[in-house]
mmCIF file as gemmi writes it, N, C-alpha and C atoms, coordinates in Angstrom:
data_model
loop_
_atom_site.group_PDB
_atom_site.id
_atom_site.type_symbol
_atom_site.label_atom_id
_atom_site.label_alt_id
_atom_site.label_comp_id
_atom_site.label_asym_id
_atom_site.label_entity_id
_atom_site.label_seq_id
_atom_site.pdbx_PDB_ins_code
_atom_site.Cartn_x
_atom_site.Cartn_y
_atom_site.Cartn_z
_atom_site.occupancy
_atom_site.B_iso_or_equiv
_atom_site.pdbx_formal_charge
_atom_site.auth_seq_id
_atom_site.auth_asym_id
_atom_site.pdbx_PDB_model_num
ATOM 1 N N . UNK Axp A 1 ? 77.254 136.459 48.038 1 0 ? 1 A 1
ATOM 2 C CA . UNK Axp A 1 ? 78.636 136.831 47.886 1 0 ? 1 A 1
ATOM 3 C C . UNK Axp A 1 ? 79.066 137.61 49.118 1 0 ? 1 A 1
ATOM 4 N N . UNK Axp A 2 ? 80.099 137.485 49.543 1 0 ? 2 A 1
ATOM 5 C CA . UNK Axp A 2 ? 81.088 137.969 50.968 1 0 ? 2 A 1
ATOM 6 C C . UNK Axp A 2 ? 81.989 139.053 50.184 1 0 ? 2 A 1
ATOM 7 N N . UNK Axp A 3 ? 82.487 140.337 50.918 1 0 ? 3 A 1
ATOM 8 C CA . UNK Axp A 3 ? 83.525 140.774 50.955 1 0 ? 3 A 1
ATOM 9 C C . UNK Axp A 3 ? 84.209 140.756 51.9 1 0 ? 3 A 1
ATOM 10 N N . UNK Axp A 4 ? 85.522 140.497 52.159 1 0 ? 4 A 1
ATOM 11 C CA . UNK Axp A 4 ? 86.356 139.996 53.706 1 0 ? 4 A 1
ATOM 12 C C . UNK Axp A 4 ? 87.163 141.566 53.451 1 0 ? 4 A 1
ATOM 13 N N . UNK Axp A 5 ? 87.147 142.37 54.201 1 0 ? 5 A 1
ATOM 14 C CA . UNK Axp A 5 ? 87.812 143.412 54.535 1 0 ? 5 A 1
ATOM 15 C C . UNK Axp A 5 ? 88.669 143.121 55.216 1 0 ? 5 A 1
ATOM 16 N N . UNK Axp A 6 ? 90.212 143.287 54.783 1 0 ? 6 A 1
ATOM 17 C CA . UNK Axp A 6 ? 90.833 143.11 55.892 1 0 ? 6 A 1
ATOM 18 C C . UNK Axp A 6 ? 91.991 144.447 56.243 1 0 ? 6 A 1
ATOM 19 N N . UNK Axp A 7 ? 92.09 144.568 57.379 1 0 ? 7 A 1
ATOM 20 C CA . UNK Axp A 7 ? 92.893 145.797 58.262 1 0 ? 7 A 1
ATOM 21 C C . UNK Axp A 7 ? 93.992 145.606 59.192 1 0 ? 7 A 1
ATOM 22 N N . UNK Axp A 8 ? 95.132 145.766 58.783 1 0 ? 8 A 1
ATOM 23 C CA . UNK Axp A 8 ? 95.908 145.74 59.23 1 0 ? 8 A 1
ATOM 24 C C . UNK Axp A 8 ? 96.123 146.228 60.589 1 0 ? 8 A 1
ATOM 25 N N . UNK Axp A 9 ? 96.806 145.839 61.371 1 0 ? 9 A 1
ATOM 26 C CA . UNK Axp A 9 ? 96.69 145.683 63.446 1 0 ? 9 A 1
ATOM 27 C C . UNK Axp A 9 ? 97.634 146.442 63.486 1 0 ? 9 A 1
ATOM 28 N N . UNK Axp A 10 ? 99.059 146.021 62.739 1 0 ? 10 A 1
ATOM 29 C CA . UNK Axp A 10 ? 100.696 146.318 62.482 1 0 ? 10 A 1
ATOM 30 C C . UNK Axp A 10 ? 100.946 147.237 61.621 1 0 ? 10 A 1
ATOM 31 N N . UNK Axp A 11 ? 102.162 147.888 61.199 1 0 ? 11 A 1
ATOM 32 C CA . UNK Axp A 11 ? 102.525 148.769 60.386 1 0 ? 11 A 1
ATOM 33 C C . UNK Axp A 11 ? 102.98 147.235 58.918 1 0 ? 11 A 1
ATOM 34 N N . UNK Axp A 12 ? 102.284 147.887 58.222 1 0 ? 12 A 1
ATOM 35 C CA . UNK Axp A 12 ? 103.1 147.097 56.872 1 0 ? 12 A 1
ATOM 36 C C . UNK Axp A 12 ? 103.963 145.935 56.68 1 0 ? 12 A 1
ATOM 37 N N . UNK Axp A 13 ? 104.867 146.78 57.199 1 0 ? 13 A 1
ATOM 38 C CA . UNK Axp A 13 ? 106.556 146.186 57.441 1 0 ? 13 A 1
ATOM 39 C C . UNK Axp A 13 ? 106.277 144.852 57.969 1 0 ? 13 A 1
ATOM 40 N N . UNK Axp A 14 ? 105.722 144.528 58.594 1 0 ? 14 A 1
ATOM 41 C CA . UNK Axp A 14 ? 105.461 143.719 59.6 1 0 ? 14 A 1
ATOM 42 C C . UNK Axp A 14 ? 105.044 142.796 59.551 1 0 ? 14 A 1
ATOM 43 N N . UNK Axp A 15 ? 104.389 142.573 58.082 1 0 ? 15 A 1
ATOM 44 C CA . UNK Axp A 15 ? 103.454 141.407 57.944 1 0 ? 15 A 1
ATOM 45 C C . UNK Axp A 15 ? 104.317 140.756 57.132 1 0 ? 15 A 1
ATOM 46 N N . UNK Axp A 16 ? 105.873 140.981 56.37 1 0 ? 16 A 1
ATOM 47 C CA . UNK Axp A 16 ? 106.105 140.331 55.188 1 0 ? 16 A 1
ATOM 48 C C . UNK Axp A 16 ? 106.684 138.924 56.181 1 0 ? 16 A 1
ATOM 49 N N . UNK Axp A 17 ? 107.088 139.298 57.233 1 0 ? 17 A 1
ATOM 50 C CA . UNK Axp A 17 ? 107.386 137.392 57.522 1 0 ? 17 A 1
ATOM 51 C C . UNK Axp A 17 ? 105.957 136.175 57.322 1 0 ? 17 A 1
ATOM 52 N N . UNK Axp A 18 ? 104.775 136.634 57.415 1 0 ? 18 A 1
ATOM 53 C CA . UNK Axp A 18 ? 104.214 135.98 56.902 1 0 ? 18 A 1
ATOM 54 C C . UNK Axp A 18 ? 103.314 135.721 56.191 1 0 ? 18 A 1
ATOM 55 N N . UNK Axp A 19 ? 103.689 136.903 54.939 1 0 ? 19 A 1
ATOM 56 C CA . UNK Axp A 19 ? 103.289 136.834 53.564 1 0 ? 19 A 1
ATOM 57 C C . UNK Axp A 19 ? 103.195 135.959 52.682 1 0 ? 19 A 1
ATOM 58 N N . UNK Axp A 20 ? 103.804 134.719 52.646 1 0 ? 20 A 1
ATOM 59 C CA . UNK Axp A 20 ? 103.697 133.932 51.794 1 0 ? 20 A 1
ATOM 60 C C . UNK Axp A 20 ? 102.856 132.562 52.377 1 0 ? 20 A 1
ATOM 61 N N . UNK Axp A 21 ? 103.147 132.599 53.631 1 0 ? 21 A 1
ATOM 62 C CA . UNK Axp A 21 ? 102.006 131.313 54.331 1 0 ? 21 A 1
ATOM 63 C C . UNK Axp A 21 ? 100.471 132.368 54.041 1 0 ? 21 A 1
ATOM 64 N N . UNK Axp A 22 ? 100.082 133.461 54.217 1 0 ? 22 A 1
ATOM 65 C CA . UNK Axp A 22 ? 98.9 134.289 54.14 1 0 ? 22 A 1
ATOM 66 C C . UNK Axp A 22 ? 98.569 134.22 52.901 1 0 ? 22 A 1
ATOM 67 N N . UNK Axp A 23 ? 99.362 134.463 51.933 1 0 ? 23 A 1
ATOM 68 C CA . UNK Axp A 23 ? 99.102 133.816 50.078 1 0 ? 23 A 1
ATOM 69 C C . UNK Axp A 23 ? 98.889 132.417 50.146 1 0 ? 23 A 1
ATOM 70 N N . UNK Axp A 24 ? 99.39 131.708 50.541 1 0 ? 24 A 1
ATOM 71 C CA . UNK Axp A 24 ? 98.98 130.206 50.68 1 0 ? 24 A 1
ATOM 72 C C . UNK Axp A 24 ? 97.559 129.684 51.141 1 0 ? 24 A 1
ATOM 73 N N . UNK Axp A 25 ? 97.528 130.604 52.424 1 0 ? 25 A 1
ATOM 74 C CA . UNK Axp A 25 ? 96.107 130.28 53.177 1 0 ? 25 A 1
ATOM 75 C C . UNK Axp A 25 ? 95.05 130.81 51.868 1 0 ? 25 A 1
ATOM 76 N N . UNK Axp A 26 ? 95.639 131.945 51.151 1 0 ? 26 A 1
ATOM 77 C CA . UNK Axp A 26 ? 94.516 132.214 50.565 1 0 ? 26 A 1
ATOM 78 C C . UNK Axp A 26 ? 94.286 131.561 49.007 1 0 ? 26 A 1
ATOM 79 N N . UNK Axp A 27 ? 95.3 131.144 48.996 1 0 ? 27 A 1
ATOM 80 C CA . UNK Axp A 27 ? 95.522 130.224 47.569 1 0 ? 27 A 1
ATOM 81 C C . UNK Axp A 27 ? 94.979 129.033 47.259 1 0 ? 27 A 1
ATOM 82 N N . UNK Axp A 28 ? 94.706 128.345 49.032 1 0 ? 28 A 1
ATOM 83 C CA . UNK Axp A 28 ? 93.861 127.503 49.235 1 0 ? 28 A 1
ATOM 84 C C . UNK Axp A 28 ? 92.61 127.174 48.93 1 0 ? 28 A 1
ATOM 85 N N . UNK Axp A 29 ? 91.931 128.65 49.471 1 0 ? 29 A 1
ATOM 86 C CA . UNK Axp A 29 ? 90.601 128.801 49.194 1 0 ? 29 A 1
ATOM 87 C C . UNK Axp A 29 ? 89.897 129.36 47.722 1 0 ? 29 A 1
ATOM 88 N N . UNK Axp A 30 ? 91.305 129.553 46.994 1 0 ? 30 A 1
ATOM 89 C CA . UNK Axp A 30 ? 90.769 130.036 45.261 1 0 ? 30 A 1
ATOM 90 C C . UNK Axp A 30 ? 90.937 128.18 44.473 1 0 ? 30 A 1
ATOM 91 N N . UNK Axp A 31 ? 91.384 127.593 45.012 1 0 ? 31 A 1
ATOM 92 C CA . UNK Axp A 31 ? 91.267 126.766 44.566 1 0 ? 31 A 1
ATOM 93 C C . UNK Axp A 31 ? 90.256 125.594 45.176 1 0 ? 31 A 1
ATOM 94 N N . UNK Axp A 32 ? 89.327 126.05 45.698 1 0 ? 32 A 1
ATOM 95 C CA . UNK Axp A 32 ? 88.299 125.555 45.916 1 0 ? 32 A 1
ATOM 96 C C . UNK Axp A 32 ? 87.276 126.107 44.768 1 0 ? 32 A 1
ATOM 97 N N . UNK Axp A 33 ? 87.717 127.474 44.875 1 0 ? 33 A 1
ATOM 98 C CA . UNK Axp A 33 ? 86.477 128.167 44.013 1 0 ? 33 A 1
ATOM 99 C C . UNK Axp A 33 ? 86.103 129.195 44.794 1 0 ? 33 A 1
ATOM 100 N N . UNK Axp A 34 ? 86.327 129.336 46.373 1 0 ? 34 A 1
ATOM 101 C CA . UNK Axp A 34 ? 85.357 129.955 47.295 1 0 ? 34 A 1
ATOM 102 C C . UNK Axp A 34 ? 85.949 131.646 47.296 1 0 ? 34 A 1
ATOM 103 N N . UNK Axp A 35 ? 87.448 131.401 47.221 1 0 ? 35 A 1
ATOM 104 C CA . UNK Axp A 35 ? 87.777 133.047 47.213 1 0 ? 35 A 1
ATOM 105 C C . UNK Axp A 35 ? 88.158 133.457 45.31 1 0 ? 35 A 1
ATOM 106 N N . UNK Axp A 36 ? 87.85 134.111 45.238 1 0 ? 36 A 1
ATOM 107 C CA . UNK Axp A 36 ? 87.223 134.3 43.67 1 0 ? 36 A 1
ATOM 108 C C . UNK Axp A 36 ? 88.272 135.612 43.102 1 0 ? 36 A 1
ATOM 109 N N . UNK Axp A 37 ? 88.766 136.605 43.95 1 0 ? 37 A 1
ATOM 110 C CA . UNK Axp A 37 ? 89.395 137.654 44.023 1 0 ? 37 A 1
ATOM 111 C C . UNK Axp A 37 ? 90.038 137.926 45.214 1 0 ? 37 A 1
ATOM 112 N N . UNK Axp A 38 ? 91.096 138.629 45.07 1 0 ? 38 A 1
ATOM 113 C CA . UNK Axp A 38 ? 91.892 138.891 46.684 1 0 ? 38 A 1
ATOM 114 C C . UNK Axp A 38 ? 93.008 140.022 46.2 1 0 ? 38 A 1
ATOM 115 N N . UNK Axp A 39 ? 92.99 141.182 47.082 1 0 ? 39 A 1
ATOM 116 C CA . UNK Axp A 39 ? 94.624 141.841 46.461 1 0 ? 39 A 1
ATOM 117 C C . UNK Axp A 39 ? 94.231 142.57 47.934 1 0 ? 39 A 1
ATOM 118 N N . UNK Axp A 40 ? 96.11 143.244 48.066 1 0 ? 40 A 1
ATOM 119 C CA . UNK Axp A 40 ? 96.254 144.466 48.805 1 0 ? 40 A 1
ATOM 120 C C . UNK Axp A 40 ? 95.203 145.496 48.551 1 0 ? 40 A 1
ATOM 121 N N . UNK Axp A 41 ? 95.239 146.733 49.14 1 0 ? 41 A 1
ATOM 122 C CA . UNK Axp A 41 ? 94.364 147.903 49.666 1 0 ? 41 A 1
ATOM 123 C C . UNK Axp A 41 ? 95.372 148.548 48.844 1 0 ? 41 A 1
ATOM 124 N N . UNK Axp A 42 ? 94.986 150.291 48.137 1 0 ? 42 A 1
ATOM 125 C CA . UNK Axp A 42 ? 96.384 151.054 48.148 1 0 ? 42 A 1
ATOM 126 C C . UNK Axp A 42 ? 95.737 152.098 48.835 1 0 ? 42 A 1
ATOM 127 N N . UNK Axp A 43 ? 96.337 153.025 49.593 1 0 ? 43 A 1
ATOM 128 C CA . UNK Axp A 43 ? 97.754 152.665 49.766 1 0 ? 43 A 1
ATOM 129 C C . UNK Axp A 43 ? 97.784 151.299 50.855 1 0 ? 43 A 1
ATOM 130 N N . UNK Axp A 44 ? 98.958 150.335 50.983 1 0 ? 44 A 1
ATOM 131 C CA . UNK Axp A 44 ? 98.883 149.404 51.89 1 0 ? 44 A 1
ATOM 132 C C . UNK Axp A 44 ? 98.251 149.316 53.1 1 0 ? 44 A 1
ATOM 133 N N . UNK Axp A 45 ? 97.149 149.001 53.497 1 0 ? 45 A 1
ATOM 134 C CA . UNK Axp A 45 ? 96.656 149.355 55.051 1 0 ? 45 A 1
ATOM 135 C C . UNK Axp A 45 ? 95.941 147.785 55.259 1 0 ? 45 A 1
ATOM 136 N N . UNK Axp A 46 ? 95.988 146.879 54.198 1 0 ? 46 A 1
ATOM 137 C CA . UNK Axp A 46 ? 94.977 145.501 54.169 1 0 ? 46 A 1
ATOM 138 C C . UNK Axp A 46 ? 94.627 145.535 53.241 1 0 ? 46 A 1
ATOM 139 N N . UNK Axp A 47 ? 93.364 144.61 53.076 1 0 ? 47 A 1
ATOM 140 C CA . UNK Axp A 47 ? 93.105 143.976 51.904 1 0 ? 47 A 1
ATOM 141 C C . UNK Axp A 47 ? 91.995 143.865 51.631 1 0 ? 47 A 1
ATOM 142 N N . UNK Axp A 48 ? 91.433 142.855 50.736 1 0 ? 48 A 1
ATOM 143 C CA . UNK Axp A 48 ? 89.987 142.702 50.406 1 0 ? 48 A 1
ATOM 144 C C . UNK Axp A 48 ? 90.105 141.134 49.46 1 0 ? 48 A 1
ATOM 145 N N . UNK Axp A 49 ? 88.787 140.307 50.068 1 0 ? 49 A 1
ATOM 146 C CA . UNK Axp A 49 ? 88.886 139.252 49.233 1 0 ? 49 A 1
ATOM 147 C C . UNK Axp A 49 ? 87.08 139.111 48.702 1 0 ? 49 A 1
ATOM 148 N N . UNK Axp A 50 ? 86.874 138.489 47.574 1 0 ? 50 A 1
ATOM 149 C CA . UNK Axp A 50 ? 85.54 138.207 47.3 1 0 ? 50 A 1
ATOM 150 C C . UNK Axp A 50 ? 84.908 137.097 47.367 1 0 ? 50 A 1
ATOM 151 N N . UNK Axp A 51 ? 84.18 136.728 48.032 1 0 ? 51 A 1
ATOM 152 C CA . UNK Axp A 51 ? 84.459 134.972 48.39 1 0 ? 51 A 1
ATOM 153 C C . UNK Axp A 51 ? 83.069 134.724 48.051 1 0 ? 51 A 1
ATOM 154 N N . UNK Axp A 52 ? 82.553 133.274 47.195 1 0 ? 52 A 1
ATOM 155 C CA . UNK Axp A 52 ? 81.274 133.107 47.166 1 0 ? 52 A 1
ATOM 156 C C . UNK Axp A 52 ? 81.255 131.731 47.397 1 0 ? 52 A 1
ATOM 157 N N . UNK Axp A 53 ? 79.537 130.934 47.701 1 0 ? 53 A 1
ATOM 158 C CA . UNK Axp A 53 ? 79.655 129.141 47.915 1 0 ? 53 A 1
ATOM 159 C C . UNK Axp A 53 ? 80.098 128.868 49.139 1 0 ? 53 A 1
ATOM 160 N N . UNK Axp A 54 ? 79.522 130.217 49.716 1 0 ? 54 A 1
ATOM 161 C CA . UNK Axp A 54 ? 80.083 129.828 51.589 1 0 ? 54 A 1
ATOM 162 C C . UNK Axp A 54 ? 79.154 130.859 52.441 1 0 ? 54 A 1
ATOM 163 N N . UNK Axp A 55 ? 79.355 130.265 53.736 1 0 ? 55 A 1
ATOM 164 C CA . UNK Axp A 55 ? 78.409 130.858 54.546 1 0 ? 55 A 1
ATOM 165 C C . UNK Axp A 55 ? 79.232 131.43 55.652 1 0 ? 55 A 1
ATOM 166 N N . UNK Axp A 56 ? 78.553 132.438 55.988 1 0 ? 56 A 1
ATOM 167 C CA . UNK Axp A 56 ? 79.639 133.262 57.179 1 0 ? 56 A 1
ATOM 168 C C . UNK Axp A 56 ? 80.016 132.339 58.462 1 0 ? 56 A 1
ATOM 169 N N . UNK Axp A 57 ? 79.601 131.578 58.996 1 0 ? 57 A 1
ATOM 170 C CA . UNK Axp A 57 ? 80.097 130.616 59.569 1 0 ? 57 A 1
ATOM 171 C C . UNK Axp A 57 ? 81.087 130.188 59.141 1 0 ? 57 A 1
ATOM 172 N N . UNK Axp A 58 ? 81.362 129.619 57.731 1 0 ? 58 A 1
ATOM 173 C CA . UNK Axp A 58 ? 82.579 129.145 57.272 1 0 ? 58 A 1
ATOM 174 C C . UNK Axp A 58 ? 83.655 129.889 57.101 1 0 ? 58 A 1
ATOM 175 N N . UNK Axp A 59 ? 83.423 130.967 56.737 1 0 ? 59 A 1
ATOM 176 C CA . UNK Axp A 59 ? 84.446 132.13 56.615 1 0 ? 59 A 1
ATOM 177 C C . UNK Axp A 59 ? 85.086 132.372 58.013 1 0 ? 59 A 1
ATOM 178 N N . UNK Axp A 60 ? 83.999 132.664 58.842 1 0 ? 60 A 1
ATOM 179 C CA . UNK Axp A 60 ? 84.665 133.528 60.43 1 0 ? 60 A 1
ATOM 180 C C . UNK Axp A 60 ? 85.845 131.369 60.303 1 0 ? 60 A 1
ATOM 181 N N . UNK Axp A 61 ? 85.433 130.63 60.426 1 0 ? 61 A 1
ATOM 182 C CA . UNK Axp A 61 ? 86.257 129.586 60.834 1 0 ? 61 A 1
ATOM 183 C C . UNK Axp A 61 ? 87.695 129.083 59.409 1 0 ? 61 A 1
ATOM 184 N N . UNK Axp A 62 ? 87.359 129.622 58.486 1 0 ? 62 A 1
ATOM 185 C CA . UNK Axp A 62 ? 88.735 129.777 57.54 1 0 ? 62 A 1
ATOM 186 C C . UNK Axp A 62 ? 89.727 130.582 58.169 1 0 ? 62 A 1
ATOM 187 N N . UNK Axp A 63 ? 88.857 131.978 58.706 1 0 ? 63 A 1
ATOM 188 C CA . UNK Axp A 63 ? 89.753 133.124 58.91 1 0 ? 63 A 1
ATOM 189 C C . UNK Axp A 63 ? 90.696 132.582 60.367 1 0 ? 63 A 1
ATOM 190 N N . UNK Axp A 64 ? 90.148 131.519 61.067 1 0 ? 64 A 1
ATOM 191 C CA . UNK Axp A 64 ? 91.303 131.595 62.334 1 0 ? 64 A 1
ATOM 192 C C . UNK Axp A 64 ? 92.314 130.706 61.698 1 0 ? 64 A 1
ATOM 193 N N . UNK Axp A 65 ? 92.596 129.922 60.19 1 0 ? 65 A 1
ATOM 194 C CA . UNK Axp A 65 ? 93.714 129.694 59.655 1 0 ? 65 A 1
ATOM 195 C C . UNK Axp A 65 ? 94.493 130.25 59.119 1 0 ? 65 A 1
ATOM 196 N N . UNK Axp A 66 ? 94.496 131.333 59.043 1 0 ? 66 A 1
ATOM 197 C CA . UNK Axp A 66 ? 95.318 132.637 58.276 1 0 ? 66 A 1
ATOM 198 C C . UNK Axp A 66 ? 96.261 132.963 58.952 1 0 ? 66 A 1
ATOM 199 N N . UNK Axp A 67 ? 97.306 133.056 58.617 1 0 ? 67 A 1
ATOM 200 C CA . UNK Axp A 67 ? 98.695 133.676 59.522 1 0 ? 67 A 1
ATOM 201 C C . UNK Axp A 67 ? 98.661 134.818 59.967 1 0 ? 67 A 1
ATOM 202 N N . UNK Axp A 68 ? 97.749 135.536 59.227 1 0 ? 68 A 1
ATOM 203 C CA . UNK Axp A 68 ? 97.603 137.394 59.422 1 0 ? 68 A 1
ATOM 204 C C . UNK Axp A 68 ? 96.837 137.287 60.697 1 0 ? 68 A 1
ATOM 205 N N . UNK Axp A 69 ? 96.028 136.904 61.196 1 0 ? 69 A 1
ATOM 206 C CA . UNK Axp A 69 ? 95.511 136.249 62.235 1 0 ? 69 A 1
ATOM 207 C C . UNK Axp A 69 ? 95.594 135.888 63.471 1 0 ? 69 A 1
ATOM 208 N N . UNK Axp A 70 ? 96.667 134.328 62.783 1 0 ? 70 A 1
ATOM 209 C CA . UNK Axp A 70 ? 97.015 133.464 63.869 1 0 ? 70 A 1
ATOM 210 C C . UNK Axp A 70 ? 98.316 134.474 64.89 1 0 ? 70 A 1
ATOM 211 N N . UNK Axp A 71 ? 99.149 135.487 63.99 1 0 ? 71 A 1
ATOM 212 C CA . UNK Axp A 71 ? 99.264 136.371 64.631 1 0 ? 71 A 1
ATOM 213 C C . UNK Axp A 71 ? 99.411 137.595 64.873 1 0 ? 71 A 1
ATOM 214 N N . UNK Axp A 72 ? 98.049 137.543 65.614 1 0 ? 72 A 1
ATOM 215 C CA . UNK Axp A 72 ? 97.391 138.685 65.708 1 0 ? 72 A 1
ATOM 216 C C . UNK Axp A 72 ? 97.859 140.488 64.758 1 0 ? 72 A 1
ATOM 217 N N . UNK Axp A 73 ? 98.171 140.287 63.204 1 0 ? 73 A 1
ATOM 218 C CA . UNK Axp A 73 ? 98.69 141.411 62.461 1 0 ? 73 A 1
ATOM 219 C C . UNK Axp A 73 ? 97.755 141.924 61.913 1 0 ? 73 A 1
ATOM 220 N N . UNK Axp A 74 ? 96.491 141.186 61.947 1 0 ? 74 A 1
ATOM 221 C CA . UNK Axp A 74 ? 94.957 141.916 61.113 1 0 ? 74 A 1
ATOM 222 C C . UNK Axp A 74 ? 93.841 141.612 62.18 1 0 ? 74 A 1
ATOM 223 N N . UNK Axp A 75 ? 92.674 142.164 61.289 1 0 ? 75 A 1
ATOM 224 C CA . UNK Axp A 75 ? 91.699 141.705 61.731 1 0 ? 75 A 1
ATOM 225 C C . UNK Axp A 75 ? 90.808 142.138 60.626 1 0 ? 75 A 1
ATOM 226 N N . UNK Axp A 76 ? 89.409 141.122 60.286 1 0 ? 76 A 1
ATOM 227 C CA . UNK Axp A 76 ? 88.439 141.108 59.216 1 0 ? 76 A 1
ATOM 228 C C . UNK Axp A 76 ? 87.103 141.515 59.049 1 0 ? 76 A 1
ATOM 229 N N . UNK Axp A 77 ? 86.36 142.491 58.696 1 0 ? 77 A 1
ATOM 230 C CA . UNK Axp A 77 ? 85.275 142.446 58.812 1 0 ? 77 A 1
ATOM 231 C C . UNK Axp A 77 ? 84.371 142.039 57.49 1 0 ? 77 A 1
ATOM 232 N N . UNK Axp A 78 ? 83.741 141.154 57.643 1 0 ? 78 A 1
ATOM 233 C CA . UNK Axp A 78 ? 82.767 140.111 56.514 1 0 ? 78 A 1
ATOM 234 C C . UNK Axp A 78 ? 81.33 140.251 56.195 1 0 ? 78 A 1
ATOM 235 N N . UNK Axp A 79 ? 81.489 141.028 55.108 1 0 ? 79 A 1
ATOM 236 C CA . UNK Axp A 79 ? 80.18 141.367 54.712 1 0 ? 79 A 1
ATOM 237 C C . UNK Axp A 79 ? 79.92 141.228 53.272 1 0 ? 79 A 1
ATOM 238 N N . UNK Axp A 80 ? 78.716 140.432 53.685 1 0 ? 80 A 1
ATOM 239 C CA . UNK Axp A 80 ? 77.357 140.017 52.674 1 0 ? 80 A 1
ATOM 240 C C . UNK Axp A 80 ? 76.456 140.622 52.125 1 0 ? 80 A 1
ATOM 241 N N . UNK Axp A 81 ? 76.894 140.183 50.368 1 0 ? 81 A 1
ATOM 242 C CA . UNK Axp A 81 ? 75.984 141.23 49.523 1 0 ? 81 A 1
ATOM 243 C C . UNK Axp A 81 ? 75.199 140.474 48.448 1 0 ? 81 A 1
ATOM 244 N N . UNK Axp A 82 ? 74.253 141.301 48.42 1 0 ? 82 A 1
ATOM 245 C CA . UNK Axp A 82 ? 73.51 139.824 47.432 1 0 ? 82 A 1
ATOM 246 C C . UNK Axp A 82 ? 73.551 140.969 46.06 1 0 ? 82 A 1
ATOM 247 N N . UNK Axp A 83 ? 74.626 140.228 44.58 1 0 ? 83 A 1
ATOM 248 C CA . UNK Axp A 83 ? 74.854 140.536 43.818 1 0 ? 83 A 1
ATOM 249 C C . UNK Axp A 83 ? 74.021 140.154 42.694 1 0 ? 83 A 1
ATOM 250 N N . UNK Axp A 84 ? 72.944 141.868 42.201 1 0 ? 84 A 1
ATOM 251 C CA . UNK Axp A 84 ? 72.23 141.286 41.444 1 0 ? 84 A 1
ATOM 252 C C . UNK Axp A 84 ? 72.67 141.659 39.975 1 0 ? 84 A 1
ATOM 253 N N . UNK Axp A 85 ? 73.083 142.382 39.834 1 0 ? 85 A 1
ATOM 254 C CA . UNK Axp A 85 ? 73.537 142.985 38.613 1 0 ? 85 A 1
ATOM 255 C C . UNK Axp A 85 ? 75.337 143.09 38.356 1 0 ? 85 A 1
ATOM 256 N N . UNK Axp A 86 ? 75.91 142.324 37.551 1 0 ? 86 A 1
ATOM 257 C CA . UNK Axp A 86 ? 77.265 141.985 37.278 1 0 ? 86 A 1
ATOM 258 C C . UNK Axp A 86 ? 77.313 142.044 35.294 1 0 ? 86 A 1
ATOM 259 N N . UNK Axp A 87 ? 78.582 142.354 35.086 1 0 ? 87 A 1
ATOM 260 C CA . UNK Axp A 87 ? 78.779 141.952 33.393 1 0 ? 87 A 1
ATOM 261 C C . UNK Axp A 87 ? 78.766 140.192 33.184 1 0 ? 87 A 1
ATOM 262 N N . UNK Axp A 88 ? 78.661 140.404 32.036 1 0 ? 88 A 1
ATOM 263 C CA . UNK Axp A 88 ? 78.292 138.673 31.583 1 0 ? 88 A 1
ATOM 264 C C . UNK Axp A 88 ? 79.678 138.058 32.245 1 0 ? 88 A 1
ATOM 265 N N . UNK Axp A 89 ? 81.196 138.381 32.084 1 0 ? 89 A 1
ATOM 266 C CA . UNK Axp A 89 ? 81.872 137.732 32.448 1 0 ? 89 A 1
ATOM 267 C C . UNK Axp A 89 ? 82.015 137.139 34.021 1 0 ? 89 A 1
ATOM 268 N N . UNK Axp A 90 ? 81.169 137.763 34.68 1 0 ? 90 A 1
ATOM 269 C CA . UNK Axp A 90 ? 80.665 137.973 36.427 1 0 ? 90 A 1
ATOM 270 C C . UNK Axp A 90 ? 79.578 137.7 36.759 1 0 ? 90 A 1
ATOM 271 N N . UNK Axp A 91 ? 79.029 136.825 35.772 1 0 ? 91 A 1
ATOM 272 C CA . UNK Axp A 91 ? 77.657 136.133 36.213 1 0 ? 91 A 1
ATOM 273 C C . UNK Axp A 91 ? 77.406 135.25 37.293 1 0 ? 91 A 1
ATOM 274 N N . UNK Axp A 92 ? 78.555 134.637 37.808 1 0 ? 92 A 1
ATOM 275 C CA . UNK Axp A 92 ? 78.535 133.311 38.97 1 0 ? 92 A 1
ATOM 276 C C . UNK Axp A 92 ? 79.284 134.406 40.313 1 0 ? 92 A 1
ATOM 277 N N . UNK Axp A 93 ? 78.865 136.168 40.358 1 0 ? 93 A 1
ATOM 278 C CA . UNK Axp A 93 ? 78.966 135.944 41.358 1 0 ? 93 A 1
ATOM 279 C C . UNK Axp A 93 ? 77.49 136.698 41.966 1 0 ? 93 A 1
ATOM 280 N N . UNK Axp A 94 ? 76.711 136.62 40.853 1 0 ? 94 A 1
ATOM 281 C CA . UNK Axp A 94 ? 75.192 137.253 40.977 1 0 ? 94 A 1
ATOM 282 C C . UNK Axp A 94 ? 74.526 136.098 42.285 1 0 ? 94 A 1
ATOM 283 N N . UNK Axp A 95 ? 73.236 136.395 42.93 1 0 ? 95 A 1
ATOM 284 C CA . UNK Axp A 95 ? 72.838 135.618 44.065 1 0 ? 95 A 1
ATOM 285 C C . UNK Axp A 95 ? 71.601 134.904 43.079 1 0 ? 95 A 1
């Protein structure tokens, strides 16, 4: 299992022009299965997604499709945890 940290480059404000292509990019990947969870930070500063059924290779190359990204308003750091202990309803994201 991955956590994608993500950190905002820009002030807030800044990202809503492309807030809804960045929900998309990521709407993409829940409907694969691969991003499993995703929300804002509070207070607003970025985000966090939980992504499993992928390898950091694939991730660093999802992430240059992201609008938050493509321009330049974030940046991600991706880290791998091997989940051994979860509640029954969170069993598929154990390793």
């Amino acid at each position: 299992m991955f956590l994608i940290i993500g950190r905002y480059t820009v002030p807030p404000e800044q990202m809503a022009d492309h807030l809804d292509g960045h929900r998309a990019w990521i709407g993409s990947h829940v409907a694969t299965g691969h991003f499993v969870a995703a929300g804002p930070e509070i207070p607003l500063q970025g985000g966090v997604v939980m992504c499993v059924g992928a390898t950091r290779d694939e991730i660093q190359a999802w992430m240059k499709e992201d609008p938050y990204i493509i321009h330049g308003l974030a940046e991600y750091d991706i880290r791998e945890y091997n989940m051994v202990i979860a509640t029954e309803g969170a069993t598929a994201l154990k390793s």
